[in-house]
DRENMI-198078 format. One record per residue (C-alpha): residue in one letter; y, z, x. Coordinates in steps of 0.5 Angstrom, whole numbers, plus 500, padded with zeros to 3 digits. Last residue first. Layout:
<atoms>
AYZX ...
</atoms>
This chain:
<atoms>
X529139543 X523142540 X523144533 X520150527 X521151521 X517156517 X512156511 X516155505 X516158498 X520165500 X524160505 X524160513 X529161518 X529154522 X527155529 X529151534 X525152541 X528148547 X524144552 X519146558 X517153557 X514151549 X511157546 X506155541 X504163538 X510164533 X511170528 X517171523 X517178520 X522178514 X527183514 X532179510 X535180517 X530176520 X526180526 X522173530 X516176534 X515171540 X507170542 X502172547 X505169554 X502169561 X506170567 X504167574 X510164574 X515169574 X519169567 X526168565 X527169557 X535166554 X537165547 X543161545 X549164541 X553161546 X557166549 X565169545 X571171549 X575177549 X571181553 X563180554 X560178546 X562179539 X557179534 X550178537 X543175536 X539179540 X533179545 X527184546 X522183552 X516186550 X512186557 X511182564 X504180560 X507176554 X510178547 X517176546 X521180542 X527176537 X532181534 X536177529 X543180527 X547174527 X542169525 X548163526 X546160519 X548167515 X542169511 X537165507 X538160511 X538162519 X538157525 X535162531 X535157538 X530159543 X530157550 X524159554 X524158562 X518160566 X518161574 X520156580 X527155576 X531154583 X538157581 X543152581 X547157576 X554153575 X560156576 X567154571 X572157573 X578159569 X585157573 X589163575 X595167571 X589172568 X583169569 X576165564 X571165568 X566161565 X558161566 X552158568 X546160563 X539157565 X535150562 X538144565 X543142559 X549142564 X553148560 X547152558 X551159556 X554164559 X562167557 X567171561 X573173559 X578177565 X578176572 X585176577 X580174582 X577174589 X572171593 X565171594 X562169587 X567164587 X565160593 X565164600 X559163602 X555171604 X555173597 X551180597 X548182591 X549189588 X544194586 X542196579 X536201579 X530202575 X525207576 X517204573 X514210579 X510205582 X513199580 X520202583 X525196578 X531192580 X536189575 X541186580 X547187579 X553181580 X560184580 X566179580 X570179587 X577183586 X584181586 X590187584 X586190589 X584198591 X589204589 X596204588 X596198584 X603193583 X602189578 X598192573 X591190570 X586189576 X581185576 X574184575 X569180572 X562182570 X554180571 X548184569 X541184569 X536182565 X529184566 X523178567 X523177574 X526170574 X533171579 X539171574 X535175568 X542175564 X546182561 X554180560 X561182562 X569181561 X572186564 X571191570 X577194573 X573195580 X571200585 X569206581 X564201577 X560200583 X556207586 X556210579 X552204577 X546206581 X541207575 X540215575 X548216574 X550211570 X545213566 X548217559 X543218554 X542215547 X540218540 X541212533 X534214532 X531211538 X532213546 X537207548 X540209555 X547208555 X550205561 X557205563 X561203569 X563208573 X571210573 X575210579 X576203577 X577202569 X571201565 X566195563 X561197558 X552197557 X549200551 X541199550 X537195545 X531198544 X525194545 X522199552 X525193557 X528198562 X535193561 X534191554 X541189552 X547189550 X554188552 X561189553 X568189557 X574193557 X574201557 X579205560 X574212559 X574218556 X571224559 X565228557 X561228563 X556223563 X562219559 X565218553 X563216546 X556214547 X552220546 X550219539 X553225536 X559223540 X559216537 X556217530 X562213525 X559213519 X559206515 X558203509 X556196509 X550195503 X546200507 X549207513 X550202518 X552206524 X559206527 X559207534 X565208536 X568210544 X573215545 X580213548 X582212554 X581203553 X577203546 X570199546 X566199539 X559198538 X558196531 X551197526 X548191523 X542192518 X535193519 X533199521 X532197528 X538204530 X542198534 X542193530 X548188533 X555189533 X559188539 X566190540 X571190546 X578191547 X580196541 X585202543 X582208536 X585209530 X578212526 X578211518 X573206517 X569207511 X567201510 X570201503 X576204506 X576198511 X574192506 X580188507 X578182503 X575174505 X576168503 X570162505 X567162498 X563168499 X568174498 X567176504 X569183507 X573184513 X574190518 X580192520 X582197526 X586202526 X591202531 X592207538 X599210539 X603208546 X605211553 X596212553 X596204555 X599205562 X607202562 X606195566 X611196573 X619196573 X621197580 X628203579 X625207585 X619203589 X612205587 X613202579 X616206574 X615205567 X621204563 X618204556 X617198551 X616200544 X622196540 X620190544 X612192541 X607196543 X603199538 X596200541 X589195541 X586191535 X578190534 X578185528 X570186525 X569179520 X563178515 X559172515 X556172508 X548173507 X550179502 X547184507 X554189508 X555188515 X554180515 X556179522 X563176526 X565181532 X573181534 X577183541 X584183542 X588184535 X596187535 X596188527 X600184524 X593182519 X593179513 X587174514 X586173506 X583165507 X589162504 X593165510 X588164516 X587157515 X588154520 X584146520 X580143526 X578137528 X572133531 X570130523 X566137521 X573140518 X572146523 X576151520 X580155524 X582162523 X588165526 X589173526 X597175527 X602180531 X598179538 X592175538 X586174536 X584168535 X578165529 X574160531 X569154526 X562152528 X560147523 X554147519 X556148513 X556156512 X561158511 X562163517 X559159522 X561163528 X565164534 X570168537 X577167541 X580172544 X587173547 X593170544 X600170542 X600167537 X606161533 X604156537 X599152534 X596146538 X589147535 X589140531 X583137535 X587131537 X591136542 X585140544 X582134547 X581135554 X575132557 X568136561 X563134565 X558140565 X552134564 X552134556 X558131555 X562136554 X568136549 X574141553 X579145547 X585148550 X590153547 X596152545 X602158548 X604162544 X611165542 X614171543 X622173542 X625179544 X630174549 X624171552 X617172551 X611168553 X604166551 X597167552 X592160551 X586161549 X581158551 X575153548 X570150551 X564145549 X556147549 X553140548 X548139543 X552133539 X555138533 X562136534 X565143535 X559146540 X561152541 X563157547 X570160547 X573163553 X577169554 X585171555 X589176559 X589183557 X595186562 X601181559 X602186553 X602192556 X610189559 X612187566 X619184563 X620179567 X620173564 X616170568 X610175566 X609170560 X602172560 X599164562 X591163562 X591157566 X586150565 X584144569 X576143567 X574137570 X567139572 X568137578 X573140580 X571147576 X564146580 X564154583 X556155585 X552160583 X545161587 X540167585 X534167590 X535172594 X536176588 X536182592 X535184600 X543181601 X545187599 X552189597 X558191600 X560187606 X566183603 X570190604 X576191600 X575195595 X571199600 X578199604 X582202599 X577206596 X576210604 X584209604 X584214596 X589213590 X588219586 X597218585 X599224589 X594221595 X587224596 X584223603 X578224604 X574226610 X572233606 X569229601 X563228607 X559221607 X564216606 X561211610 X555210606 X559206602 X560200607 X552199605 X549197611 X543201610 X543200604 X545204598 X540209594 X547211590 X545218587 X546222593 X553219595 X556216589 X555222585 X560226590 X564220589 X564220581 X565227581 X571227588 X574222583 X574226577 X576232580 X582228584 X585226577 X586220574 X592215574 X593208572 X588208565 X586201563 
</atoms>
């Protein structure tokens, strides 16, 4: 989350904007079409990118005309704040990462529950956390509190993250937060409650924590835990930063402070865990906010994506057995297109030119493009921002949580991200911003893919401005497309439904492992059909702080016809299904060496 950069970089990524962008007509960015107009100020700030920031008009109304997303927080019953104890006063780093969304179904009943952390405040040098709110939901997006009986009510965390996974194994979704000063880990007890167990369970950290990614990374069939953490402040460490007017204190930029070494812990296979961070071979310090582990090199094993705020990024490549090498600068997806490293927050991956490999999508800092990386094979990517028409948006945002989702049925995903800015007083653009949704639009001709913004004209969510934070999809009201969850910083989450029109063919999958973890982290599922090979993942870590249902998603054309789905376990067994249903859920149940597979529909 950087607050200054320099006028180089602003006039690159402008300059890029201009000829790369393939903006519309109408496009407000085509007002800035010669540099010389630009008027710098001694910060990096610029008018031109303070009235683009602005402008309800950028974006195109030529794509995703389809795609309808709309605010039910109301109706939902959903009546929750993230609070960052910015009361007190003290315009501290710790107040700028707000907080995520967890999704889970915590009593087993086929609906996707809510849980959200709650922050914290400080007085007198004091942190103390406030409780986190757990919604049950009755299968229709209808939703009731119910965090006090569900034993989550823990004060002692600050927190930020919420992730998910069944990590013994019982059948049970249980969460671990993130947070400042401390990890907790909460046990489902299967009866609608949750037990912390964090100290008998071997999660020792004081570290400052934000994101955190569940996987087997050493192939043992357990659960394993990767703990992003962030920088070193603390009341000790707090630093008088100044904001635009003499003596106004403002929030300190994350390069004032020391970056942490992250943990990664190992199970010991009866519901405890180890460090495991010089076994791994873990010796980076980097600035955590966003992590993702999936199998990114296809060898079989999970490999871990890290997104650090104004340092290098991590790729850490699964050498076998969990043993690591860190490659991110040898792959190319340490910094940008021009070696710079960015403020980035949010992540996801996804197969955005549908060529079966699994590509590397990051929210940055504003006057940073967004990221792209490419998936070339061979653990090699390439840095295309530039060439998919992301540099023309990121510039303008501070993209948090965000996810990859085929919102308008043509058979490639696109992307979603929630903006906000991070400092009280901003010298360029907007402390409230309008979340992202891009296009995933394809030249047949020429097969050249480009992002393009959707223009919401209804002044519902998508259309109006926000303290934006987590983000997390999954299938709310059981009608068979993702909706989403906003989760904001000082401002009520919200709840958006996808009302989009299902006019082509949805398939729903649900991966329940056996021989290795229940929740299939580190599957790729392929689905063969005539729009192509469509790859999915099941993944550790999601978006920003916050944790999507684990469910799997396919949106086709009508007139598409499907071959079959290819099931990758991560016991390396090669799972085929021809009987695709479109009109239910599929649930497929890994299958044993001396049985045949499992598979239900709901």
């Amino acid at each position: 989350m950087k607050h200054k950069f320099t006028n180089y970089f602003f006039a690159f990524a402008v300059a890029l904007t201009l000829s790369l962008s393939g903006c519309q007509d109408d496009d407000p960015l085509d007002q800035l079409l010669n540099l010389d107009d630009i008027e710098i100020d001694d910060h990096g700030s610029t008018n031109s990118l303070t009235e683009l920031s602005e402008d309800v008009q950028l974006g195109s109304r030529n794509v995703g005309k389809n795609v309808v997303l709309h605010d039910i927080t109301n109706e939902a019953g959903v009546d929750f704040t993230y609070r960052n104890g910015r009361e007190s006063g003290n315009n501290s780093i710790l107040e700028s990462l707000g907080g995520g969304v967890g999704m889970l179904d915590y009593d087993m009943n086929g609906t996707i529950d809510l849980f959200f952390p709650g922050g914290g405040k400080y007085q007198k040098q004091v942190i103390t956390g406030h409780p986190g709110m757990l919604y049950s939901n009755n299968g229709m997006a209808q939703f009731t509190e119910i965090a006090t009986a569900a034993f989550t009510n823990d004060a002692s965390l600050y927190t930020h993250g919420c992730q998910v996974a069944d990590f013994d194994n019982d059948g049970f979704p249980d969460f671990i937060l993130t947070g400042w000063n401390s990890l907790k880990l909460f046990h489902n007890q299967g009866d609608g409650t949750f037990m912390e167990i964090h100290e008998s369970a071997g999660l020792d950290s004081k570290s400052w924590s934000s994101s955190a990614a569940w996987g087997d990374y050493n192939g043992d069939g357990n659960l394993d835990l990767y703990v992003c953490n962030y920088v070193n402040w603390s009341f000790a460490n707090h630093p008088f930063c100044d904001g635009p007017n003499p003596g106004q204190r403002e929030i300190c930029p994350p390069k004032q402070y020391e970056p942490l070494p992250d943990i990664i812990y190992y199970s010991n296979g009866d519901g405890t865990f180890y460090d495991a961070t010089a076994e791994a071979g873990l010796s980076d310090k980097g600035k955590g906010l966003g992590v993702m582990s999936v199998d990114f090199d296809l060898d079989g094993d999970l490999d871990i994506y890290v997104a650090n705020d104004t340092v290098a990024n991590f790729l850490y490549i699964n050498q076998g057995q969990g043993e690591f090498k860190e490659l991110a600068t040898l792959s190319s997806v340490a910094f940008d297109g021009i070696g710079n490293s960015n403020g980035s927050m949010g992540i996801d991956v996804g197969d955005y030119n549908l060529d079966g490999k699994p590509d590397i999508w990051v929210a940055n800092f504003e006057q940073e493009a967004f990221a792209l990386y490419r998936n070339d094979g061979g653990s090699l990517f390439t840095y295309v921002s530039d060439r998919t028409g992301v540099t023309s948006l990121g510039g303008l945002f501070v993209g948090f949580g965000t996810s990859f989702y085929d919102f308008d049925y043509d058979g490639d995903e696109d992307l979603i991200v929630s903006n906000g800015h991070v400092i009280n007083y901003p010298r360029s653009g907007r402390l409230l911003q309008m979340p992202l949704l891009l296009m995933n639009e394809v030249n047949k001709q020429s097969n050249y893919r480009k992002f393009v913004r959707k223009r919401f004209d209804n002044h519902d969510y998508m259309d109006t401005q926000h303290a934006g934070r987590g983000l997390a999809m999954g299938d709310l009201d059981g009608d068979g497309d993702a909706d989403i969850v906003f989760s904001n910083n000082v401002e009520p989450a919200a709840i958006v439904e996808n009302q989009t029109a299902q006019t082509g063919i949805n398939i729903r999958v649900k991966l329940i492992g056996t021989q290795n973890n229940r929740d299939a982290i580190g599957c790729s599922v392929t689905l063969h059909c005539s729009t192509g090979k469509l790859l999915r993942m099941t993944k550790g870590g999601a978006s920003y702080l916050s944790q999507n249902d684990k469910q799997l998603h396919w949106a086709l054309p009508s007139d598409a016809t499907i071959d079959r789905l290819s099931i990758n376990w991560p016991n390396g067994h090669v799972q085929e299904i021809t009987d695709v249903p479109t009109d239910k859920p599929l649930v497929v149940i890994q299958p044993t060496p001396d049985t045949s597979a499992a598979t239900t529909t709901q």
